[in-house]
C-alpha positions in Angstrom: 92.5 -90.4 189.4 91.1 -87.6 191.3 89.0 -85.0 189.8 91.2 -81.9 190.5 94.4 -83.7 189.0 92.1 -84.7 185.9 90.2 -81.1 185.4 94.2 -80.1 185.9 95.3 -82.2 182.9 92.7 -81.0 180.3 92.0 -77.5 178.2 93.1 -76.6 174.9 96.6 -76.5 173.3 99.6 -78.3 173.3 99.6 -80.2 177.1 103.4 -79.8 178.9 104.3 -80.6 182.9 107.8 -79.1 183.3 109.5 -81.7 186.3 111.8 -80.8 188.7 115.4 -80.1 188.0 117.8 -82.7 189.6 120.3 -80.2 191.8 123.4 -82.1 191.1 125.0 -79.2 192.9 126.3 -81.8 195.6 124.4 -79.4 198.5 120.9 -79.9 199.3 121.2 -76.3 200.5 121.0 -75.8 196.8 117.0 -77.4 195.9 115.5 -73.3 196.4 117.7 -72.3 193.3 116.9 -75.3 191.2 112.9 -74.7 192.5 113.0 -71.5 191.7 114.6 -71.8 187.9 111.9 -74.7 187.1 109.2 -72.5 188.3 110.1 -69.5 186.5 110.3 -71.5 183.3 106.8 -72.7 184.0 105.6 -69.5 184.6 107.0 -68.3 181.3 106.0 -71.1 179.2 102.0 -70.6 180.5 102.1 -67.0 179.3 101.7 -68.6 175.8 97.8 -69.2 174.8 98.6 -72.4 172.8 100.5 -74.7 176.0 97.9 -75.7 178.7 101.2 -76.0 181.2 100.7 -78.4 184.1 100.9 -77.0 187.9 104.1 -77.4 189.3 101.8 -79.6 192.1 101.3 -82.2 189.5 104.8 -82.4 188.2 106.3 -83.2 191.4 103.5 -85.8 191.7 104.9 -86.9 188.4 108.4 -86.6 189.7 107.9 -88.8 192.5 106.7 -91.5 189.8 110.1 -91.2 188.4 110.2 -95.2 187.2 107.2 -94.7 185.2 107.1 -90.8 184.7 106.0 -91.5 180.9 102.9 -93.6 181.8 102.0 -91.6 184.9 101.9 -88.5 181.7 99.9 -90.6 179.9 97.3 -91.1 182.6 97.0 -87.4 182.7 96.9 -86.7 178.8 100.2 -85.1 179.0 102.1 -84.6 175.6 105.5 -83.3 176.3 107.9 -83.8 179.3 110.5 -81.1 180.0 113.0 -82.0 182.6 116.8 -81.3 183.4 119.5 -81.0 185.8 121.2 -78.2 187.2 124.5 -77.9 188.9 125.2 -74.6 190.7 129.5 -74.2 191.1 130.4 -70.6 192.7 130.3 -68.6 189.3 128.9 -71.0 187.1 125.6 -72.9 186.0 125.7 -76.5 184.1 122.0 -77.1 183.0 121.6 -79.9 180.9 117.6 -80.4 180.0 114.9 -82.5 177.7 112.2 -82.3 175.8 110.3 -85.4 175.8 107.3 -86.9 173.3 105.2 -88.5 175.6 103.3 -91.2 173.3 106.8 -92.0 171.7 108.6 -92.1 174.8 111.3 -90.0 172.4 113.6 -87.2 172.9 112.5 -84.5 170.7 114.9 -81.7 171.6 117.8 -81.9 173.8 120.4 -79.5 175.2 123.4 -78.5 177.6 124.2 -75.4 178.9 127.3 -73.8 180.5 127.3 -70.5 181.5 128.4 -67.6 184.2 125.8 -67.8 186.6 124.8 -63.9 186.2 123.7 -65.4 182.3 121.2 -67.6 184.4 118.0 -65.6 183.0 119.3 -65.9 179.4 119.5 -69.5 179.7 116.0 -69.7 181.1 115.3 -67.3 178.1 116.7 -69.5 175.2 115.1 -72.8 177.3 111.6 -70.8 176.5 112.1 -70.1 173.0 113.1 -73.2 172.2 110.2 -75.6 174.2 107.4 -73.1 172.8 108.9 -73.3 169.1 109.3 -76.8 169.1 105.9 -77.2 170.6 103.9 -74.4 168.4 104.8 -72.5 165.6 101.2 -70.9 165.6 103.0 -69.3 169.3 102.8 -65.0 168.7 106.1 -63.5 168.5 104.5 -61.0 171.0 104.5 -63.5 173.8 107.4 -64.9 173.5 109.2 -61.3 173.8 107.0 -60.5 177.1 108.2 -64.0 178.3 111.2 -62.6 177.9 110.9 -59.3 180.1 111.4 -60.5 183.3 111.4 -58.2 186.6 114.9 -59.2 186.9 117.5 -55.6 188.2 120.4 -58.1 190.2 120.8 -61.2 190.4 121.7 -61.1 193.9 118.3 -59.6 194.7 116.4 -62.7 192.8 118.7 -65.2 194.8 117.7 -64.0 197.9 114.3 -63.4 196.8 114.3 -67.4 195.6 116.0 -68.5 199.2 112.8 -66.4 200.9 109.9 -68.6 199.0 111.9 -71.7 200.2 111.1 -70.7 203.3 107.5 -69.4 203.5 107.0 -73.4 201.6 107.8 -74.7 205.0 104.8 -72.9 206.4 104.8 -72.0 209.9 105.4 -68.9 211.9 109.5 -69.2 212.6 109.9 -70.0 208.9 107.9 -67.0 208.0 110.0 -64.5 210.4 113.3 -66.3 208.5 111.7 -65.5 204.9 110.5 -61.9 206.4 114.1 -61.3 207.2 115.7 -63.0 203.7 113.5 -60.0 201.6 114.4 -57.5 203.3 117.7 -58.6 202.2 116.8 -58.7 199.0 115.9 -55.0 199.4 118.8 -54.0 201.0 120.4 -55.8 198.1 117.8 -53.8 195.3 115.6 -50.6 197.0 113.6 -50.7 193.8 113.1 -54.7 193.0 109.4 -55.2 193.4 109.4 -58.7 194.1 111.5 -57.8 197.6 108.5 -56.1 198.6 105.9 -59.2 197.2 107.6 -61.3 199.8 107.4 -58.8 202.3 103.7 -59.0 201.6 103.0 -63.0 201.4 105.3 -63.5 204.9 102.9 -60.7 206.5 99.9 -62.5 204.5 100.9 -66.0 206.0 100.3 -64.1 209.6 97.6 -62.4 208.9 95.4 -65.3 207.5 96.4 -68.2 209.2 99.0 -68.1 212.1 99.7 -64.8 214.2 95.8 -63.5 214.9 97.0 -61.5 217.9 98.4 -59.2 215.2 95.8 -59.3 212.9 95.2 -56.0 211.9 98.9 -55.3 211.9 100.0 -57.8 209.7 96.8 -57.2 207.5 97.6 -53.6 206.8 101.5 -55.1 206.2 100.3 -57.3 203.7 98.6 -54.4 202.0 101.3 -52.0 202.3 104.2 -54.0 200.9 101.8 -55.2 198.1 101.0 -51.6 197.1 104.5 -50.6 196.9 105.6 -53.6 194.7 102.7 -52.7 192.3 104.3 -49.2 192.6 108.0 -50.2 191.9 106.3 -52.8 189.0 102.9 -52.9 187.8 103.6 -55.5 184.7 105.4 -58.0 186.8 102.0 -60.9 187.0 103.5 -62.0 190.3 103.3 -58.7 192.9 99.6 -58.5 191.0 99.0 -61.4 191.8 100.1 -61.2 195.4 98.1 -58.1 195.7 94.9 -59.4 194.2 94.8 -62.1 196.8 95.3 -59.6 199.3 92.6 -57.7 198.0 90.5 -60.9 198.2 90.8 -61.2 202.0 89.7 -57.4 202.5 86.2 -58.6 200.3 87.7 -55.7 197.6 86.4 -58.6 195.2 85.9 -55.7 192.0 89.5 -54.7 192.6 91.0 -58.2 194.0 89.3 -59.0 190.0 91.3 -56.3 188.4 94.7 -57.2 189.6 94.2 -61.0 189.6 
């Protein structure tokens, strides 16, 4: 087992890894949606001090193990197993998901939803509540309701938003101008939806750091800019600080790269 996977697995509190959501959708065109809905639930489940929550790195390596996902846990002192399915029709979600006890290889808490798909943040919502109570009843209150605020003005605006991550995952500079042009959709879609502008930032970041240096202090002051002005639109959302931490950390701001970070 390699040392980053097993410094990963370890640190106190309840140990989760939330797998991938089958897209049973019948269109692979459909994976960014399901991506995007596991990884907002893992970002709302680590907000809670008592669940060490496993990278969603790991849990596809998990996921990939799928014959033996229990013992492949086991290896990596995993506790509980969240996974699920989701199935995306035109104005409707079907999400069926499981809680999982990994040492008893038992289902702990089980459940199917079906719901308009503009309800898609309340089932995320409920999916929260219900992991992090049956996992810790010591979780506060507190938490769970600022897992519950989510940076969230149209759900148009977050699907586009979702489709332009897809992209800058496949990493190279035509996938970053298609993810460039998908937020500013998502803008056009929402003037005043931070994350719109995060993207804007990260697709200029990719540039900057790694791919376009003929436009490096373009893209740099890009990268800036469009983090700034999420931060301005939404200072609580942890992603755009985040975004604009690391962007601070590539200008050596290191004291305020800290601050937002």
């Amino acid at each position: 087992m390699s040392t980053t996977t097993t410094i990963e697995a370890e640190g106190r509190g309840v140990c989760i890894a939330v797998l991938p959501f089958e897209n049973l959708s019948g269109n692979p065109d459909q994976d960014y949606f399901s991506n995007g809905f596991v990884e907002d639930l893992i970002t709302d489940l680590a907000r809670f001090p008592s669940l060490q929550v496993i990278s969603s790195y790991t849990a596809k390596k998990i996921n990939a193990q799928a014959e033996d996902e229990l013992a492949v846990a086991r290896d990596l002192s995993i506790e509980y197993l969240l996974r699920g399915s989701l199935r995306r029709m035109k104005h409707q979600l079907r999400i069926n998901t499981q809680l999982l006890e990994v040492s008893k290889g038992s289902i702990l808490w089980a459940e199917r939803y079906d719901a308009p798909l503009e309800e898609v943040f309340d089932v995320q919502d409920d999916i929260v509540s219900r992991v992090a109570g049956a996992l810790s009843a010591q979780i506060d209150k507190f938490h769970l309701e600022a897992a519950r605020e989510k940076p969230i003005t149209s759900l148009a605006a977050y699907d586009w938003w979702l489709r332009g991550m897809e992209q800058l995952r496949q990493g190279n500079p035509e996938s970053d101008q298609d993810a460039r042009k998908t937020f500013e959709q998502t803008i056009a879609i929402d003037p005043h939806y931070a994350r719109g502008y995060a993207g804007l930032s990260l697709a200029s970041f990719n540039d900057w750091s790694c791919q376009l240096w003929e436009d490096w202090e373009t893209n740099e002051r890009a990268a800036f800019e469009f983090a700034q002005k999420a931060i301005q639109l939404d200072d609580r959302d942890h992603v755009t600080q985040l975004i604009l931490g690391r962007v601070l950390l590539y200008r050596h701001q290191f004291d305020l790269a800290e601050q937002h970070i």
